[in-house]
Every structure is written in C-alpha cells, then in structure tokens.
C-alpha positions in Angstrom: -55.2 291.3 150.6 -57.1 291.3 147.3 -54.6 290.5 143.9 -55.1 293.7 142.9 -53.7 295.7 146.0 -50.9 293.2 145.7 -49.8 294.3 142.4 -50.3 297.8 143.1 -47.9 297.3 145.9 -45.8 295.0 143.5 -46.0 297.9 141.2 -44.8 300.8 143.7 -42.2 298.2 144.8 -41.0 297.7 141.5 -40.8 301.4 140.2 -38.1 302.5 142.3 -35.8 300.0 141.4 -36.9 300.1 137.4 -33.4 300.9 135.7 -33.3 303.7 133.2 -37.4 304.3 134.0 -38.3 307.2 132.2 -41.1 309.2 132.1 -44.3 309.4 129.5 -42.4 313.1 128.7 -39.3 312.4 127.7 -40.9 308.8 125.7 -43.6 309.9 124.2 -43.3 313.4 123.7 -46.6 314.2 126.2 -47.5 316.4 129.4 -50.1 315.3 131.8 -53.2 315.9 129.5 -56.6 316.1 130.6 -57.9 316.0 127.2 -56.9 312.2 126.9 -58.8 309.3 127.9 -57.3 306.3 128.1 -58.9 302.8 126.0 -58.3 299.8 128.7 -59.8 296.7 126.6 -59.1 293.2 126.6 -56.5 292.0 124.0 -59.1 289.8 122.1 -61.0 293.1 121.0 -57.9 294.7 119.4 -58.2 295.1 115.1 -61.7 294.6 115.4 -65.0 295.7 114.2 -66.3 296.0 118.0 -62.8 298.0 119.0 -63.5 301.0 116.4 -67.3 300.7 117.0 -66.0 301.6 120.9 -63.8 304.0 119.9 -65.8 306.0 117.8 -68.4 306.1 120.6 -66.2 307.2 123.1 -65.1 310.4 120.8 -68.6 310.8 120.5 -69.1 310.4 124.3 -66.2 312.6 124.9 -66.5 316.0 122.8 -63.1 318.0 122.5 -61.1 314.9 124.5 -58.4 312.2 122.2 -58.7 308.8 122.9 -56.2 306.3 123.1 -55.9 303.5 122.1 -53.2 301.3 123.3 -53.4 299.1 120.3 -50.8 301.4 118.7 -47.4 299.8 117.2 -45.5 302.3 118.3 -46.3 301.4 121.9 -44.4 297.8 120.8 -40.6 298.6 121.4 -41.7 299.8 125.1 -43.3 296.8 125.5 -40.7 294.7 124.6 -38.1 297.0 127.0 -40.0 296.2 129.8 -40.9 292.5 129.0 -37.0 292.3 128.5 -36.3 294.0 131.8 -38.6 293.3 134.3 -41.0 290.0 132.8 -43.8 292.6 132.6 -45.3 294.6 129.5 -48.1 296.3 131.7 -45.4 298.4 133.7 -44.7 300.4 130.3 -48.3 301.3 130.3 -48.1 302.1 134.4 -44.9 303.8 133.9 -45.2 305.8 130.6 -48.3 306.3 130.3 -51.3 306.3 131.9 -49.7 308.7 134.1 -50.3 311.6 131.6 -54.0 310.5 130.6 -55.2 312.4 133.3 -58.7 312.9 131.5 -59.3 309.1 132.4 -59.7 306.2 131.5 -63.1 303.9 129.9 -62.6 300.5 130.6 -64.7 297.6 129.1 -65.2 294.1 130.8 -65.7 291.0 128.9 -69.1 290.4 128.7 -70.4 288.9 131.4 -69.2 291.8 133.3 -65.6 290.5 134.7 -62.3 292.2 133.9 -59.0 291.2 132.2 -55.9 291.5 134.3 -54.6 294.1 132.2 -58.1 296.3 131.6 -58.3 295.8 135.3 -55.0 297.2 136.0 -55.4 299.7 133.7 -58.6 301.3 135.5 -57.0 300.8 139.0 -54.0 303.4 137.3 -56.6 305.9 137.0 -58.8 305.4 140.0 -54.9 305.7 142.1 -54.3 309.0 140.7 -58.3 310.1 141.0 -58.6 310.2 137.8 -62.4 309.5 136.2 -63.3 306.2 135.7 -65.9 304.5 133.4 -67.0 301.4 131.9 -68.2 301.0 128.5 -70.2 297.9 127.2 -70.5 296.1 123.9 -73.2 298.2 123.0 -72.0 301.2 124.0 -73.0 302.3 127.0 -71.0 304.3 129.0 -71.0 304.7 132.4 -69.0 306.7 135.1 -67.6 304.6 138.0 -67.4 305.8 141.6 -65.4 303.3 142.9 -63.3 300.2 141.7 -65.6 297.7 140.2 -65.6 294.6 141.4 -65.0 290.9 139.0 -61.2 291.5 138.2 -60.5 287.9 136.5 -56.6 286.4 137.2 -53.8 286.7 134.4 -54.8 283.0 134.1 -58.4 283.4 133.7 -57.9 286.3 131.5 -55.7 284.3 128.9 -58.0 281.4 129.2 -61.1 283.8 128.5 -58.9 285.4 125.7 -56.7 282.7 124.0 -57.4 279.5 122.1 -55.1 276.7 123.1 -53.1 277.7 120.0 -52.5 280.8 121.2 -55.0 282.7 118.5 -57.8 284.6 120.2 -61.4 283.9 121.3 -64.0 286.1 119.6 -65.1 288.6 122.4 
C-alpha cells in the first residue's frame, strides 16, 4: 500500500474517534461552496512574492470563484487544537475544511515536480470527494488533473526540501 492510501485510511480511522470534531459550518461560518478553490502549497512559499504572484493568477484563472489560501492566521487556533489533540495540524484542514471547497483545489509541487506531504494530502482531499483537481507551476501554468499525480515526497523529505537545519525555510 502506497503512504498515501495509508494516511487516507489513517485519516478515516481517526475521524471517528476525533473528540469534539466539528464541522467547517459550525467553525468557520461556511456551506459546501463551489465557488472556492482551495491553495495547497508547500509551507516555504507562504508570505512570499511567488505565493501572491500564484494567487493572483489563480483568481485570474478562476473568474467569479474565491481562493483560499490556507496561509490565513485565523486558521492558527485550529491548528493548534488538533496538534494538541491528535499530534496532527493537517486533520484541521481534512476536517474543517477542505470539505466545503467543493470548487477544488490547485495544487503546486516543488519544482522539480514532486509534492509536499501536506500539498499532497491536500489534493488527495479533493480528488476523494471528486472534486476538480489542478496543478499550478511557478510560472503559472495551470493545469487540470485527471487523476492523482504521482511524486508525493515523505513528511521527511518534505521538511528536508523545505527547512534549513535551523528550522528557517529554504527559498522555493
């Protein structure tokens, strides 16, 4: 079994027995929304210059649809709530709310064309619920994804690709 159908099983494991999970509704105010598509990026392009470049082109890609952006501080405290429960931030996005961005989801791979953990995870979310799927590179280009792409790096790779030994991050 790939990594990535073990955390999805992991992840329907775990959801049943999430105390107090509650849904992207009563957390965040929203209603399964077609209009929103989901931002999965890799940590090391959040706050800057290439991450609103993205974003802007994505809106422009996207006429009449809201992006977002999981670089948001108000996603912190649910974060921390289930990094403080369960050892995992991700399950707050798989939980709350990529659930409700049923509009889909643009994913971008580090740039030789493998993906974070998390971005990984992210897409997998939609592709589960058949939601669209696409890729976007540094440049721009987006893309519209059949399938599950294949490259999905470990969380150990991904750190290593992402983080200085200090912790810091790499430039993307």
């Amino acid at each position: 079994m790939k990594w990535f159908s073990k955390i999805a099983v992991a992840i329907c494991v775990l959801l049943p027995l999430a105390a107090n999970a509650q849904t992207a509704p009563e957390i965040l105010g929203k209603v399964k929304d077609p209009n929103c598509i989901y931002f999965a990026h890799p940590l090391n392009t959040y706050d800057t210059d290439l991450e609103k470049r993205l974003l802007a082109r994505i809106v422009e890609e996207f006429p009449g649809k809201w992006v977002l952006n999981p670089n948001r501080p108000d996603f912190d405290a649910g974060v921390q709530r289930y990094i403080a429960s369960h050892g995992n931030p991700m399950l707050f996005y798989v939980i709350e709310v990529l659930p409700y961005c049923t509009g889909g989801t643009v994913g971008l791979p580090m740039r030789d064309g493998m993906w974070t953990t998390g971005a990984y995870l992210e897409l997998f979310e939609a592709f589960k619920f058949e939601y669209p799927i696409y890729s976007i590179n540094a440049d721009g280009a987006i893309k519209q994804l059949e399938r599950m792409p294949s490259g999905a790096l470990t969380i150990k790779e991904s750190r290593e690709r992402m983080r200085n030994p200090d912790k810091s991050f790499k430039p993307y």
